[in-house]
N, C-alpha and C positions, 0 to 999 in steps of 0.2 A: 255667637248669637245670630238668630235666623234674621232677615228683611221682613220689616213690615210693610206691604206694598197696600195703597187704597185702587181699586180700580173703580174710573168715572166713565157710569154708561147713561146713557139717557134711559132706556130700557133695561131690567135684567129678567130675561134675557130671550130676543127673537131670536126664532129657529133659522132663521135668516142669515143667523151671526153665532150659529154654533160653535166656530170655529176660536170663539171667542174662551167659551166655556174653557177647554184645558188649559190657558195660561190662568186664569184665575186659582185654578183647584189642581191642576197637574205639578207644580214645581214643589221639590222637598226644601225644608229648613226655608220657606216663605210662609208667612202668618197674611192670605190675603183677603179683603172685605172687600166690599163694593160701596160704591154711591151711586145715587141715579133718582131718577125723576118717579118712575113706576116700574110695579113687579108684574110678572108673566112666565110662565111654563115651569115656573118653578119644580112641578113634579119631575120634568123632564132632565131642568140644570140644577140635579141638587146640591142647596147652600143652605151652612145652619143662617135661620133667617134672623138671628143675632148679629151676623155678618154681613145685612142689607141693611143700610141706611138709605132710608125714601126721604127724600127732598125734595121739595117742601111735600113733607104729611098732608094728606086731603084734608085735614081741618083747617089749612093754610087757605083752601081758598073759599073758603065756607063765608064767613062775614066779619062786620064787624073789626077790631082794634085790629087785630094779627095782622087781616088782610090787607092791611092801609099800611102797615108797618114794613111788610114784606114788599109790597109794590114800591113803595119810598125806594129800601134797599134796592133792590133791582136798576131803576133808574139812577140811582147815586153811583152805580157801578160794582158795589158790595152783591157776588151772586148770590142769589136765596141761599146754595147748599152750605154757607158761612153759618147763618143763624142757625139754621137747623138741624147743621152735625157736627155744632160747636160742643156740645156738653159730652157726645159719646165720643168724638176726638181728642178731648182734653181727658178720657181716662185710657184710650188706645192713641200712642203718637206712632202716627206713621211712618216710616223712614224716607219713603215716595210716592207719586199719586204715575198713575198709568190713567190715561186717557186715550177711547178707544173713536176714533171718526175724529175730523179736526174739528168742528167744530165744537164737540165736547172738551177738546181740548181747550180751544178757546174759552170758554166757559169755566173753563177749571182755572186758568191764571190766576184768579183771585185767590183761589184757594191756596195753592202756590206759594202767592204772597204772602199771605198767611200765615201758614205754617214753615214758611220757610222751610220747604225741602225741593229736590228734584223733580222736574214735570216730566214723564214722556210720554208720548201721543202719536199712536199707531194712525196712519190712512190707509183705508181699502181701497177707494174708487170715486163711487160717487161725491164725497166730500170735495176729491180732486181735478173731476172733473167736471160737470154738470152743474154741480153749484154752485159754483163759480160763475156762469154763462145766464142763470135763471137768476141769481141775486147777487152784483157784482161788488157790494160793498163787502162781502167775505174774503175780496182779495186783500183789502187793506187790513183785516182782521187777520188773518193769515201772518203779513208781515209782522204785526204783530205780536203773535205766538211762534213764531221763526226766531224774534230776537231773542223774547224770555224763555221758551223753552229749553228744554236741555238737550233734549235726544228724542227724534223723530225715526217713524218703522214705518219700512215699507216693504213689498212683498217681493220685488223686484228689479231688473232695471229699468222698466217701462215708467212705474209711478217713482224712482228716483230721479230721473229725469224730469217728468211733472212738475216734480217739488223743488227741484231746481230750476225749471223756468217759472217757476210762482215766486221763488227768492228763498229759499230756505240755503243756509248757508250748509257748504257739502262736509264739513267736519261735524257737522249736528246728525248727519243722515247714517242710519245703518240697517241692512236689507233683513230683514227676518220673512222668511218663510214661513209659510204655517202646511204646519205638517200633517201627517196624515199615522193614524195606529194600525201601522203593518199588522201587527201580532194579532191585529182583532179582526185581520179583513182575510179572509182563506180565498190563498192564488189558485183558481182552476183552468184547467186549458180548455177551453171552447169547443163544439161541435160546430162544424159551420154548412152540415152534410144537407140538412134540414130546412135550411137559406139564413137569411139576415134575421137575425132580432135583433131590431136598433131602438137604443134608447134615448131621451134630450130630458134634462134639467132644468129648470131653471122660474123668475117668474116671467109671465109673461110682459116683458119691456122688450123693447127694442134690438136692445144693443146682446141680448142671447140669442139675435138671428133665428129664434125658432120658426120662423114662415120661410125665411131661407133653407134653411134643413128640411123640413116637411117637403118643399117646389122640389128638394133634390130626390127626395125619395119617391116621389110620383114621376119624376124622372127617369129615372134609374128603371123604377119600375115598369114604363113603359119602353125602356130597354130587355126587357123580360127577365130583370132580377125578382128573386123570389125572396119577400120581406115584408117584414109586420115591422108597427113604432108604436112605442108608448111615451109619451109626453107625459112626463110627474112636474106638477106646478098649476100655478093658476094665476087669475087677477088678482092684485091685490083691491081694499073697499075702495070703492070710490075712485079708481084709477081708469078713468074714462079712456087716457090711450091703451092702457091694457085691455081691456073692454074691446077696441075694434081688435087688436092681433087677436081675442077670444073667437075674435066673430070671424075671423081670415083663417086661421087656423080650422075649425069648424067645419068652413065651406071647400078648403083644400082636403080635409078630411073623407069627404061626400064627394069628392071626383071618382070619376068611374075609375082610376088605376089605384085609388087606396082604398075605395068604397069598402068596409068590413075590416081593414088591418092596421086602423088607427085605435088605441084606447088615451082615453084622457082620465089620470088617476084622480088630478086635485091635488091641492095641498098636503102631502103625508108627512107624519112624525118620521123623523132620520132615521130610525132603524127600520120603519117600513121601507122607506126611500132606501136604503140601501138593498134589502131583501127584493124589493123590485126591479134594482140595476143589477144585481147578481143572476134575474135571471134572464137576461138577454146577453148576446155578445159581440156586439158595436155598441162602441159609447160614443152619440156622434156631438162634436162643440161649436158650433157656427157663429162664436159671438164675434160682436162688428161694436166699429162705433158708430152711436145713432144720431140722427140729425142733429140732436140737441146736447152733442157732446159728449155724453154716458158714457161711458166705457165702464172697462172690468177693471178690477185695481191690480189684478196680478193675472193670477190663473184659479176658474174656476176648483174648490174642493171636492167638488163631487167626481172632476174630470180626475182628480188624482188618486181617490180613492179605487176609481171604477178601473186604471190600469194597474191597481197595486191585486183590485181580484182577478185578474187577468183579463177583461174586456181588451178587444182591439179599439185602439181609442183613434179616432177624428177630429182634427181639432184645428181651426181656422189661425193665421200668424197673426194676433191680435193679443198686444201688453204680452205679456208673460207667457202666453201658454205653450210657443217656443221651448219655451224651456224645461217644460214636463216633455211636449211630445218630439223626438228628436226626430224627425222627418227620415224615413225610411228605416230608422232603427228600433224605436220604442211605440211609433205608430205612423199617422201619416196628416199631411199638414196640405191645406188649401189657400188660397189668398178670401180675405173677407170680401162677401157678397158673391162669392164665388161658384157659383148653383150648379154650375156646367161641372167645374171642375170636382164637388163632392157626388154629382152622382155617376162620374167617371171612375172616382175613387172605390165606391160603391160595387160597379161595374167586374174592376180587376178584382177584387176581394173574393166577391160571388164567383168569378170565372178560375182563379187562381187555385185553392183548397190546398194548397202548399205552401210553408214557406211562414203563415201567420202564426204558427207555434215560435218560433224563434224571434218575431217580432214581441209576442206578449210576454215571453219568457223575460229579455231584456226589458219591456217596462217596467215587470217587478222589481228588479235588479235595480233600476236606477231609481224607485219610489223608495226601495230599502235606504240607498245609499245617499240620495240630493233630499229629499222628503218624509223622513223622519220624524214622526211626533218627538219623540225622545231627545233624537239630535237638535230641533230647533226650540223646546225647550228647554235643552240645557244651553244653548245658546241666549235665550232670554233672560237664564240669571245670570250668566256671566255677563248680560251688556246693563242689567241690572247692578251687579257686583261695579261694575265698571263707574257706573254713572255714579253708586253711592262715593267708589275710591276715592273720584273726581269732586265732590259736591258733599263736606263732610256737614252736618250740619247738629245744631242740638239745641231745643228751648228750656229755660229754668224763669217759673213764674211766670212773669212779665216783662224780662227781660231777654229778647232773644239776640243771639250771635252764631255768625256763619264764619265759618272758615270753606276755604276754596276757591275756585278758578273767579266765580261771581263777583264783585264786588261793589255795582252797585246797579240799581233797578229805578223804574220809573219814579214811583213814590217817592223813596230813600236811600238815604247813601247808607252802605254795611261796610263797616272795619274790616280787612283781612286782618287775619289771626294773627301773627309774629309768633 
């Protein structure tokens, strides 16, 4: 019999968090749905929308009895997504809830409790870093989804470590990657006779160094490399510090050494964004951590797609991306904030015209072999497989019992089995 997994998002589903999309719909012999707060791009992540539960339904905050009843819950510590995916729960029993950011995870405990089943709950990044710094009562909410949870994912050694100095106990921790679909992405080898086409990702925050990349390339460029950039991303609403990098970015554009060879795309759907990284060949990654702690959770995906199409990739030693770009083998690596040193990089590339076939050839290679969609979601349901082996669990009526490692929880005490 397959797993029935519930996955908990706050959104289903920002293009932000595409990466999210194939563990949901990618694994065979998995029956998986969603829960979550609100729906979006739905054209893009398609889900039959019988398999979306929105919690709390917009009539929730409309007026009146509901509204009064739902706010109670919430404060009493009962989450809203109890009441309102109580009745299409009790006719789908899930075997496990997958929670994707921590704090969605935390949010989900209740649920958990609940149903008594297995929790796990992936971190990307900013959960683990930043929010922490700007709202520090999340750390004590953490410890406490550290003890109940079952099994926490992260993308590498960087945020294991993280969540090991946050308290999360290390036999709970296992590394998933998120992979990338070789078979969908055609490796070609570059011209580089022409000069640079360099391209940057990202939104505009801080911690993607985009103003630091851009200073290298007007750099470089008044070293008399011949290069164009195109920057795909934007502001997000209302993000007044994205807003000034808009405005920096802009004005570094308008310097006489990039005047005409800057384009700023915007926001693009993922298969534009990729049709527009395919056609350039530097993919440059300059992310840093920013003042206010940010960082990347692992390694950008866009950075791994772009060396599995053969892009010569660039990429600053910051969290994980080490570990995509093997410094002089798969690409080439800088220290963060490093401006000198990437339009150095920059420099040899343009001067060199030998030599970078054999670099991009092995990044393929190694996006085949460490980066794998396929491999790391068969990976998923084996730690899937794992956690159910571990945490067997089953409800009849209104009386529920667990067998497994758990034995008892904040609320209440649970019988092991015999």
């Amino acid at each position: 019999m397959g797993l029935k997994v519930l996955h908990s998002l706050h959104m289903y589903l920002s293009v932000t968090e595409n990466w999210i999309y194939p563990q949901i719909v990618g694994l065979p012999n998995i029956d998986s749905r969603v829960i979550c707060h609100s729906v979006a791009n739905v054209e893009t992540f398609l889900l039959d929308p019988h398999k979306i539960i929105v919690s709390p339904p917009p009539w929730c905050f409309a007026f009146g009895f509901p509204r009064i009843i739902n706010s109670v819950a919430a404060r009493l510590g009962w989450r809203d997504a109890l009441a309102e995916a109580k009745m299409q729960l009790q006719r789908w029993r899930p075997d496990m809830l997958h929670a994707h950011f921590g704090p969605r995870g935390w949010d989900t405990v209740a649920l958990k409790r609940r149903l008594n089943i297995p929790l796990v709950t992936s971190f990307y990044g900013y959960d683990a870093w930043v929010l922490l710094k700007r709202e520090p009562f999340w750390a004590e909410r953490y410890i406490e989804l550290f003890r109940i949870g079952d099994v926490f994912l992260v993308e590498g050694p960087a945020m294991r470590d993280r969540l090991l100095a946050l308290g999360c106990p290390a036999r709970k921790l296992q590394i998933l990657q998120i992979g990338v679909d070789s078979t969908a992405l055609r490796y070609e080898r570059r011209r580089f006779s022409n000069g640079l086409k360099i391209v940057m990702v990202g939104r505009f925050t801080e911690k993607k160094g985009l103003i630091d990349g851009l200073v290298a390339c007007a750099l470089a460029r008044s070293r008399g490399v011949n290069l164009d950039v195109t920057i795909v991303g934007d502001v997000s609403a209302g993000d007044t510090a994205g807003q000034e990098i808009k405005k920096q970015l802009h004005a570094i554009a308008h310097d006489e050494q990039l005047l005409g060879r800057v384009r700023f795309t915007g926001f693009l759907p993922l298969t534009k964004t990729r049709a527009i990284v395919n056609a350039h060949n530097i993919f440059l990654c300059p992310s840093k951590r920013s003042g206010d702690g940010d960082a990347e959770g692992g390694s950008p995906v866009a950075l791994t797609e772009a060396m599995a199409m053969g892009l010569l990739c660039l990429g600053s030693r910051h969290c994980d991306i080490p570990q995509v770009i093997l410094d002089g083998e798969t690409g080439y690596l800088f220290h963060e904030k490093d401006i000198n040193s990437m339009a150095d990089i920059l420099c040899r590339v343009s001067a060199a015209q030998v030599g970078i076939a054999e670099v991009t050839d092995a990044g393929r290679r190694h996006v085949e072999r460490k980066f794998s969609l396929a491999m790391q979601l068969d990976r998923l349901q084996q730690i899937y497989q794992s956690v159910r082996t571990n945490n067997t669990y089953w409800i009849a009526g209104e009386n529920t019992k667990m067998c497994g490692n758990l034995s008892r929880d904040r609320n209440r005490t649970i019988r092991k089995c015999k």
